[in-house]
TORBALO-158408 format. One record per residue (C-alpha): residue in three letters; x, y, z. Coordinates in Angstrom, 1 decimal, m for minus. Layout:
BEGIN
+--------+--------+--------+--------+
: residu :     xx :     yy :     zz :
+--------+--------+--------+--------+
:    ALA :      X :      Y :      Z :
...
+--------+--------+--------+--------+
***
This chain:
BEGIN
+--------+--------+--------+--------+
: residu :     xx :     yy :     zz :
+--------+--------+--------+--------+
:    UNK :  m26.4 :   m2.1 :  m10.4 :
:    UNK :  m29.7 :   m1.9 :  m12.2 :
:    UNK :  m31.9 :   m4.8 :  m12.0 :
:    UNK :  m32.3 :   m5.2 :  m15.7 :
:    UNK :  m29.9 :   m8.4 :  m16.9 :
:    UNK :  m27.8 :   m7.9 :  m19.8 :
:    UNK :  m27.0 :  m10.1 :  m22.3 :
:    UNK :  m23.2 :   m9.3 :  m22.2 :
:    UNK :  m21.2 :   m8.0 :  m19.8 :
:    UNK :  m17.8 :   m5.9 :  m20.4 :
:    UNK :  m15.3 :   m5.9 :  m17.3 :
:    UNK :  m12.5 :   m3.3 :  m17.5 :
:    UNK :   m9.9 :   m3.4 :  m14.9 :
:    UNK :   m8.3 :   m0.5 :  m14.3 :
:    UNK :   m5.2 :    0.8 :  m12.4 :
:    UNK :   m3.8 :    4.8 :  m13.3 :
:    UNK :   m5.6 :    4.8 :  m16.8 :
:    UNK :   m6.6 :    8.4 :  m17.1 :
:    UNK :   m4.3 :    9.2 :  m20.4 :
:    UNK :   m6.5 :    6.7 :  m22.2 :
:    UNK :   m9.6 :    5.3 :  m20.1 :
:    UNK :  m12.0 :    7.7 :  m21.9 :
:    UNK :  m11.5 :    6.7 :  m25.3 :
:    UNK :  m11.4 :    2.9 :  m24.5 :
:    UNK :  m15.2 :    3.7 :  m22.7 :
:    UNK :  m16.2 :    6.1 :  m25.4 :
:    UNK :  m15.5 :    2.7 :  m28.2 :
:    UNK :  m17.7 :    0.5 :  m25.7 :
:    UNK :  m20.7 :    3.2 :  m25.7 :
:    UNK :  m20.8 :    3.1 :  m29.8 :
:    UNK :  m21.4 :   m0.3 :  m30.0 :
:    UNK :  m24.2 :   m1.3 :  m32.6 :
:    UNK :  m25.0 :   m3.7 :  m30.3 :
:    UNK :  m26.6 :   m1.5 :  m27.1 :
:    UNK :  m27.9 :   m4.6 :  m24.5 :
:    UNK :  m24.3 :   m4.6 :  m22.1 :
:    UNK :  m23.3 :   m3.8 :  m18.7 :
:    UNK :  m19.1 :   m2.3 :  m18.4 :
:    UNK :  m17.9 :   m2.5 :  m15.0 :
:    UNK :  m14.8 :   m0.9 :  m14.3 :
:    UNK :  m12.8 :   m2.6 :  m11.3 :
:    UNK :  m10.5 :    0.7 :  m10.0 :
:    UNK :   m7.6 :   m1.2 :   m8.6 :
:    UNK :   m7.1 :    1.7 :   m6.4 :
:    UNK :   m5.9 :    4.5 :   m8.7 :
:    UNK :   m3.8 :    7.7 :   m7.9 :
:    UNK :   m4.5 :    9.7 :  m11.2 :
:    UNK :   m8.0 :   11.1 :  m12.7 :
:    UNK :   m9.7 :    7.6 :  m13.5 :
:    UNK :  m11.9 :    7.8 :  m10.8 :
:    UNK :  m13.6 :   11.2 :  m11.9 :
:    UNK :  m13.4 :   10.2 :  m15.4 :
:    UNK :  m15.1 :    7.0 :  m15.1 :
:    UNK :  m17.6 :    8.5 :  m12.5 :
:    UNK :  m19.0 :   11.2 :  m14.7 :
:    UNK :  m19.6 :    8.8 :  m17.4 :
:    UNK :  m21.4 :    6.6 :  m14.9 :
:    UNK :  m23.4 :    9.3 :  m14.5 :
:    UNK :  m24.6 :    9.7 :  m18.0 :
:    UNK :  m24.9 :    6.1 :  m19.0 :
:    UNK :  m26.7 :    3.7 :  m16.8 :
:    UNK :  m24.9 :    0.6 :  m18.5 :
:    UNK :  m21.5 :    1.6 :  m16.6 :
:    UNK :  m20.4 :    0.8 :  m13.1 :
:    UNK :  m18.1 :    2.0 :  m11.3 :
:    UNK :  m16.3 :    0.1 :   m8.9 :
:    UNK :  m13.5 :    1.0 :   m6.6 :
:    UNK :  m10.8 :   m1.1 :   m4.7 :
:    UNK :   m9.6 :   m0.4 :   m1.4 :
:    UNK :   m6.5 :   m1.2 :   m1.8 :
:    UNK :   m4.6 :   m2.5 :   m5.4 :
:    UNK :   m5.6 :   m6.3 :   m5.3 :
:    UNK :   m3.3 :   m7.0 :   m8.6 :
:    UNK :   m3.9 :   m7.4 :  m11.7 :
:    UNK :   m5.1 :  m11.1 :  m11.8 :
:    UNK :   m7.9 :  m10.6 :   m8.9 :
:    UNK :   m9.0 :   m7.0 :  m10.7 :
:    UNK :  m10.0 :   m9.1 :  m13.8 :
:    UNK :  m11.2 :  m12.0 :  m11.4 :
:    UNK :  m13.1 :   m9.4 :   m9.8 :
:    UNK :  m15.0 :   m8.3 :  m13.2 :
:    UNK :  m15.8 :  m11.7 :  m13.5 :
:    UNK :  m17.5 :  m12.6 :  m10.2 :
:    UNK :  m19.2 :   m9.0 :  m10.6 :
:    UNK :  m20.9 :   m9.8 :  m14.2 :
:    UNK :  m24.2 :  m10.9 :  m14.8 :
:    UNK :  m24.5 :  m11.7 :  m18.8 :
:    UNK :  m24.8 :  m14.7 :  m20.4 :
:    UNK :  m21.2 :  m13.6 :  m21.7 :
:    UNK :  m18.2 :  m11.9 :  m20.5 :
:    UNK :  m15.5 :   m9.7 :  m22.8 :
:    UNK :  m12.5 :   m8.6 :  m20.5 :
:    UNK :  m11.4 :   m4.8 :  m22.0 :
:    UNK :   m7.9 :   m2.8 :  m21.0 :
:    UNK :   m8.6 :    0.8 :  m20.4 :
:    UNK :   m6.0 :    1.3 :  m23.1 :
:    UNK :   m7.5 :   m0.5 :  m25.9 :
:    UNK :  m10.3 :    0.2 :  m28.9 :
:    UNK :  m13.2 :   m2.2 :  m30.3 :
:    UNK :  m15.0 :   m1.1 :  m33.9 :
:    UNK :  m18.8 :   m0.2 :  m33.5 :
:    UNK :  m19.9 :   m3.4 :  m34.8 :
:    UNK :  m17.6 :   m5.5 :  m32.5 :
:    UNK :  m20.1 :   m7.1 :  m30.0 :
:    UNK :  m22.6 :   m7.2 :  m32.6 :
:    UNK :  m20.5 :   m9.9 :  m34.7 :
:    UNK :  m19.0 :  m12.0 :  m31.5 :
:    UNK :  m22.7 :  m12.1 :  m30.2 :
:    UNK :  m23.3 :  m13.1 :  m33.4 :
:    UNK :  m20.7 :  m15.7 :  m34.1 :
:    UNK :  m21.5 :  m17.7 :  m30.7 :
:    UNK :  m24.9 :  m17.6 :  m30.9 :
:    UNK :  m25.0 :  m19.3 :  m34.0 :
:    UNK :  m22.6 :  m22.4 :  m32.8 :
:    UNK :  m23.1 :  m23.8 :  m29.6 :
:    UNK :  m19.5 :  m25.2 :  m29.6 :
:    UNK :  m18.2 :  m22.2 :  m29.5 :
:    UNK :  m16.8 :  m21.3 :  m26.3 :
:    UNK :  m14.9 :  m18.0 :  m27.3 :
:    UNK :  m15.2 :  m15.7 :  m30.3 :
:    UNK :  m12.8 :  m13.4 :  m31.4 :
:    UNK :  m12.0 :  m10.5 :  m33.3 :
:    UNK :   m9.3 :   m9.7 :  m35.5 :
:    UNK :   m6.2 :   m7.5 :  m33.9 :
:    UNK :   m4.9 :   m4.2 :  m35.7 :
:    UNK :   m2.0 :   m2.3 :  m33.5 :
:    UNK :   m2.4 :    1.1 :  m33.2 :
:    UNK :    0.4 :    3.2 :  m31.2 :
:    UNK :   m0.4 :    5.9 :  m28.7 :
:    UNK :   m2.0 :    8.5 :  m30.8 :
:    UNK :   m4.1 :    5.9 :  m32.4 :
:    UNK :   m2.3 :    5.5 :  m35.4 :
:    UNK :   m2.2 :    2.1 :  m37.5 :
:    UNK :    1.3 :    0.0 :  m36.9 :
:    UNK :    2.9 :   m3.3 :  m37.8 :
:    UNK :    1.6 :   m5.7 :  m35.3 :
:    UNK :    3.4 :   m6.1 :  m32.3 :
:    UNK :    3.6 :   m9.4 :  m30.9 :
:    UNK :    2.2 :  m12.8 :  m32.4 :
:    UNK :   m1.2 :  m13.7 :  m32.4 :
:    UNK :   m2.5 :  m17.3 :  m31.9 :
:    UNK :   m4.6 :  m19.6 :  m34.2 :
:    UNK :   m8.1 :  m20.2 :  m34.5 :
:    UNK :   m8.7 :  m23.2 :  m32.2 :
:    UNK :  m11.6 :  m25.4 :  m34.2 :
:    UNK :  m10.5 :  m28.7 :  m33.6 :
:    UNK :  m12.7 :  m31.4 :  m32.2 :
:    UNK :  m10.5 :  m33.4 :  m30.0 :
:    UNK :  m10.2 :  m31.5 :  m26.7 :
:    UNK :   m6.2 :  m33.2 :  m26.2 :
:    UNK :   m5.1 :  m31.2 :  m29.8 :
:    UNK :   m6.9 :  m28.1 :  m28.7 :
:    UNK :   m5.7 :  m28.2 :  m25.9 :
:    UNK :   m2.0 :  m28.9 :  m27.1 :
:    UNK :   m2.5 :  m26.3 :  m30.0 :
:    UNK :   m3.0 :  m23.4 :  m27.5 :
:    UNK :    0.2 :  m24.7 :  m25.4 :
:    UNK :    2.1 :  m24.8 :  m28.5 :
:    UNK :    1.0 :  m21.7 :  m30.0 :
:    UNK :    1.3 :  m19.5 :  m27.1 :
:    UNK :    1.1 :  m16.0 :  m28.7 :
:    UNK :    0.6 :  m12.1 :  m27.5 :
:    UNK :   m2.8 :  m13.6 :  m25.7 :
:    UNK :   m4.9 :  m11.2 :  m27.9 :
:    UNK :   m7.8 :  m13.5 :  m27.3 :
:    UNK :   m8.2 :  m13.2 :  m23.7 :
:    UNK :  m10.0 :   m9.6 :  m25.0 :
:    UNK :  m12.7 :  m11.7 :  m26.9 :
:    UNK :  m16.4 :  m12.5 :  m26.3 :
:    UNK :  m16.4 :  m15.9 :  m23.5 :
:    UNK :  m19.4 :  m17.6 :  m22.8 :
:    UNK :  m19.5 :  m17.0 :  m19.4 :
:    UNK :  m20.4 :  m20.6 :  m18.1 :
:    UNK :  m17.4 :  m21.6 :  m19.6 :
:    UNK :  m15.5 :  m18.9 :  m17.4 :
:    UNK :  m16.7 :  m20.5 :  m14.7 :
:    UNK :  m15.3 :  m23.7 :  m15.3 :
:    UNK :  m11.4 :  m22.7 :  m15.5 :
:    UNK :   m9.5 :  m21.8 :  m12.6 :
:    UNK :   m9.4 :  m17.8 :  m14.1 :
:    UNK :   m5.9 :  m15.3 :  m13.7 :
:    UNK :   m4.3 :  m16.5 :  m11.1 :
:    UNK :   m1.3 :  m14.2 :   m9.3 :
:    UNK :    1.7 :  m14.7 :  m11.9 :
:    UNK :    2.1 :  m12.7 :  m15.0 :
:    UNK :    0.6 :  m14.5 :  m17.9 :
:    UNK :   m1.8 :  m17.0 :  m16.5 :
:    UNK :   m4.1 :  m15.7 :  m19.2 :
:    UNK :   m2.2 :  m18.3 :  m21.2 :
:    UNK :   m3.0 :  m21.2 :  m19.1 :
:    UNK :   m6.8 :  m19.6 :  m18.7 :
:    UNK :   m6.6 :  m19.6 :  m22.6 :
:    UNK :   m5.8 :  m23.3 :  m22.7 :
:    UNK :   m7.8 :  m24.3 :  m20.2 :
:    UNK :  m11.0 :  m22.9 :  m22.5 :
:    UNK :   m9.3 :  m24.0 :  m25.4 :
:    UNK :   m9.6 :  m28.2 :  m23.8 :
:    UNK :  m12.9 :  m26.7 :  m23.2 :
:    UNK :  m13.9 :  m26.0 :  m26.4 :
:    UNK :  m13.5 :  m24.5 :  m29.8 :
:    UNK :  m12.2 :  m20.4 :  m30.9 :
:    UNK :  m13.7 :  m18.8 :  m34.0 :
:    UNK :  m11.7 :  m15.4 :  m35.1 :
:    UNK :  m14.2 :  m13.2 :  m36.2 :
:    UNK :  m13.1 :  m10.6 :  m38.8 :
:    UNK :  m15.4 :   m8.2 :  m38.9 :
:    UNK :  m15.1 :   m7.4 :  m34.9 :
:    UNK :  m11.8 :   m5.4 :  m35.1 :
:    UNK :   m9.6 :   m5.0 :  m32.0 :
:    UNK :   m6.9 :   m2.4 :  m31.6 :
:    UNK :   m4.4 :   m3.1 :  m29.6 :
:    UNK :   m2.7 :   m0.1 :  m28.4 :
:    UNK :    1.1 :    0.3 :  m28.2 :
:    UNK :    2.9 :    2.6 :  m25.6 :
:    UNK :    5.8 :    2.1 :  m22.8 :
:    UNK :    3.2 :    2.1 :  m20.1 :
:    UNK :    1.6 :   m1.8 :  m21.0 :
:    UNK :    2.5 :   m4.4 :  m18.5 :
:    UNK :    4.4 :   m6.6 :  m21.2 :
:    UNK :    7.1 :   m3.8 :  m20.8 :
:    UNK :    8.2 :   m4.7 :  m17.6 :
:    UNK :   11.6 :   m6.0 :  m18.2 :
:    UNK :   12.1 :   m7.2 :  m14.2 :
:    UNK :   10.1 :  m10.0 :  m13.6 :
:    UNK :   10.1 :   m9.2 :   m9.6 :
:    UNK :    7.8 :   m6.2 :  m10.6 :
:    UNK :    5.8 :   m7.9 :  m12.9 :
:    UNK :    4.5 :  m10.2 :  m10.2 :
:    UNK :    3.8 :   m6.9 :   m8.0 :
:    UNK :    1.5 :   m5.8 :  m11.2 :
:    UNK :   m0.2 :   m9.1 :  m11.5 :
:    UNK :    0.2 :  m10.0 :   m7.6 :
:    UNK :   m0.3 :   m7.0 :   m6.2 :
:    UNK :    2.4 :   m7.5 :   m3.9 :
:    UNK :    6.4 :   m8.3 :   m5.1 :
:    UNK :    6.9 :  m11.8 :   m5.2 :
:    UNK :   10.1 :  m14.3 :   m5.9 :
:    UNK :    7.5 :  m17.0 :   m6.0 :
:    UNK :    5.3 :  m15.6 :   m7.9 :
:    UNK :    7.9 :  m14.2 :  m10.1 :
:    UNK :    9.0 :  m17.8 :  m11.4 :
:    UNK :    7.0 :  m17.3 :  m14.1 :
:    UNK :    7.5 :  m20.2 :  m16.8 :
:    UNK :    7.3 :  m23.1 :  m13.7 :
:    UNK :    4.0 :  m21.4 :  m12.4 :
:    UNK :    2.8 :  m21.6 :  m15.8 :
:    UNK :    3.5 :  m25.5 :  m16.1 :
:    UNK :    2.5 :  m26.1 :  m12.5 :
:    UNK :   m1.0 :  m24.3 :  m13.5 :
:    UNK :   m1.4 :  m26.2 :  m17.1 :
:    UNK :   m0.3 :  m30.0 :  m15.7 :
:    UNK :   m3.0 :  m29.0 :  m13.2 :
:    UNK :   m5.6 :  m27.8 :  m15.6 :
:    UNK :   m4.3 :  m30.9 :  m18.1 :
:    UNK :   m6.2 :  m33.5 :  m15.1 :
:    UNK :   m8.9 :  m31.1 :  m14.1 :
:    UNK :  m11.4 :  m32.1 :  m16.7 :
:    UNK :  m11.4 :  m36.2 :  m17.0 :
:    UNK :  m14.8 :  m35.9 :  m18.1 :
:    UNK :  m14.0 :  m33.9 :  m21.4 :
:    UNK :  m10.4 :  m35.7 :  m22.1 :
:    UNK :   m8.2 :  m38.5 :  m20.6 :
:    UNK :   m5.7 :  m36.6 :  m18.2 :
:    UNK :   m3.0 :  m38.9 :  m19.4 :
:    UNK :   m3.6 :  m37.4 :  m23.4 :
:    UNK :   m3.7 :  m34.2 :  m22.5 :
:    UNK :   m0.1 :  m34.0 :  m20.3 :
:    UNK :    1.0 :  m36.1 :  m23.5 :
:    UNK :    0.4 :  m32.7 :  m25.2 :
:    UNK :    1.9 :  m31.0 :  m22.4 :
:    UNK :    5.1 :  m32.7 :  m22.5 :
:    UNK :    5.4 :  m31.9 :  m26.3 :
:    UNK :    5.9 :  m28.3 :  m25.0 :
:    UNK :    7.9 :  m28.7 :  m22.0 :
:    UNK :   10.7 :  m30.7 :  m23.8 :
:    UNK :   11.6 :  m28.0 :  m26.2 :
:    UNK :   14.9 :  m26.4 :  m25.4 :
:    UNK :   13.7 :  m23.0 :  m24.7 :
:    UNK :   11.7 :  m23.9 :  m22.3 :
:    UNK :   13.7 :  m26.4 :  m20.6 :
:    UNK :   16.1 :  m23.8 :  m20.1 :
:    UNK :   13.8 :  m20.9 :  m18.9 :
:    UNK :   12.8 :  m23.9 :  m16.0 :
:    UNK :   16.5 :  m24.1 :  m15.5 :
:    UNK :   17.0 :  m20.0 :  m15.1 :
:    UNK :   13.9 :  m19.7 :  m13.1 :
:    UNK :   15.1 :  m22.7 :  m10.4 :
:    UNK :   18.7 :  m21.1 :  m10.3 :
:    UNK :   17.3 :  m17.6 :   m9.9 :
:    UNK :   14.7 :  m18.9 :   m6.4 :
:    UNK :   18.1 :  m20.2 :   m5.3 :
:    UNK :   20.8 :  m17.9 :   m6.5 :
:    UNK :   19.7 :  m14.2 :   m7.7 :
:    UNK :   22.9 :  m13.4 :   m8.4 :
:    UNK :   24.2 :  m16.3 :  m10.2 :
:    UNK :   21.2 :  m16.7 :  m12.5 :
:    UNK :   21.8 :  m13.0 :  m13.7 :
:    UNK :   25.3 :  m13.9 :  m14.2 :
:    UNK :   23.7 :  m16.9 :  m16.7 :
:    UNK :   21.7 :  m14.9 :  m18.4 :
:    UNK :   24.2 :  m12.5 :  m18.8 :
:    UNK :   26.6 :  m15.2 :  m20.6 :
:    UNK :   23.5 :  m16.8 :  m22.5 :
:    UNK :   23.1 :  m13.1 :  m24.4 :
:    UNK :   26.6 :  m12.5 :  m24.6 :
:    UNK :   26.7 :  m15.8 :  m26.9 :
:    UNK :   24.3 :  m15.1 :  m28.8 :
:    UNK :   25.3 :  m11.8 :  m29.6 :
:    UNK :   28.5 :  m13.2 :  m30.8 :
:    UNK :   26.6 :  m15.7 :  m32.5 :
:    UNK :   24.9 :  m12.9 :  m34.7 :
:    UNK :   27.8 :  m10.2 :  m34.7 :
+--------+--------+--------+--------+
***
């Protein structure tokens, strides 16, 4: 990398991105705001991604290139982005998605004028695969402004959306705080919480983020064995358990920080969400299916059979 430090640094994991890599880069390069680094983590692709991202490495000193070895997963490719930055703040990317030209410019903006801001935002507009406008897909969460670190920390469990934000502008000291992805699919939400006991989210509406739509994103991945081979690099049943590795993660994270917030308020918040009946009963699925793969399928079978009756 050069020597120069940037102000901001862009990390874009990337595993098989060719159909779309290109245009996500060529949205980072038009930036009104020019003083960046983009690193792209290569999780060890088989398609064109390579050779596309070399040649505009080539052209544009501000992207690196980066190549795995071998795929590390999802989680430690975006890790990896982090431990590789050197800005005073850090923006995540997908290799699928689009920012407006003005998008860094009015994050930078936004935290620089209010040191409590940890994480700035932009506003999400869905876009399918040929870059067409479309309803959004998914649910977006709140603006996070309160003061108490507890209710922030309770309104991010509670409002547990599409995890848009994890694409916004952090200030990267804060990143350094939290305990990142970790190797279960959607630990952004706990890394979200965990900067949200931190400190405060401002959506920013004039940085515009399109989220692209098409069969190929990871939230399509109906089995949830081979979603923890995408985040974990590896198939996983452990791993796979995804809603009890999320509450293991988040009563850790509520008792991490006694110096921001009393542990004790902020699993009173947690228990608020773990005592809903949805969840109690995605705990309940996950423990039957680590012990019976087979009967918990059966469950779940039963469980949409109901409802279906329910709504017929």
């Amino acid at each position: 990398m050069a020597d120069r430090t940037p102000r901001v640094s862009l990390a874009m994991p990337v595993y098989n991105g060719e159909r779309f890599v290109s245009e996500a880069i060529v949205s980072i390069l038009s930036q009104t705001f020019s003083d960046f680094e983009l690193i792209i983590t290569d999780n060890c692709s088989t398609d064109s991604t390579g050779t596309i991202v070399r040649d505009f490495a080539a052209r544009d000193p501000r992207v690196f290139y980066h190549r795995n070895q071998r795929n590390i997963g999802a989680a430690n490719n975006y890790n990896l982005g982090f431990k590789l930055a050197r800005g005073q703040y850090l923006k995540w990317c997908a290799c699928d998605d689009l920012i407006n030209p003005g998008h860094l410019a009015a994050l930078v903006a936004a935290l620089e004028s209010d040191p409590s801001l940890g994480l700035a935002h932009g506003q999400t507009i869905c876009i399918q695969a040929d870059g067409r406008t479309i309803p959004m897909v998914g649910e977006e969460m709140p603006e996070i402004t309160e003061t108490d670190p507890a209710e922030r920390f309770g309104k991010a469990v509670m409002s547990f959306g599409t995890c848009f934000q994890i694409f916004g502008l952090f200030r990267i000291d804060l990143l350094r705080r939290t305990t990142l992805h970790r190797p279960y699919y959607s630990s952004d939400e706990a890394l979200l919480a965990e900067a949200a006991l931190l400190s405060r989210f401002k959506r920013v509406p004039e940085a515009i983020f399109y989220n692209r739509e098409h069969d190929h994103r990871s939230i399509h991945i109906d089995s949830k064995l081979a979603r923890s081979s995408w985040q974990n690099g590896e198939a996983s049943r452990k791993a796979a358990s995804e809603h009890l590795n999320l509450l293991l993660h988040l009563y850790e994270i509520a008792g991490r920080h006694p110096e921001v917030v009393s542990p004790y308020r902020a699993r009173l918040q947690l228990i608020r969400f773990v005592k809903r009946p949805e969840q109690l009963s995605r705990y309940a699925l996950e423990i039957l299916s680590f012990l019976s793969p087979t009967i918990a399928q059966q469950a779940k079978s039963a469980i949409k059979l109901r409802g279906s009756l329910k709504t017929g």
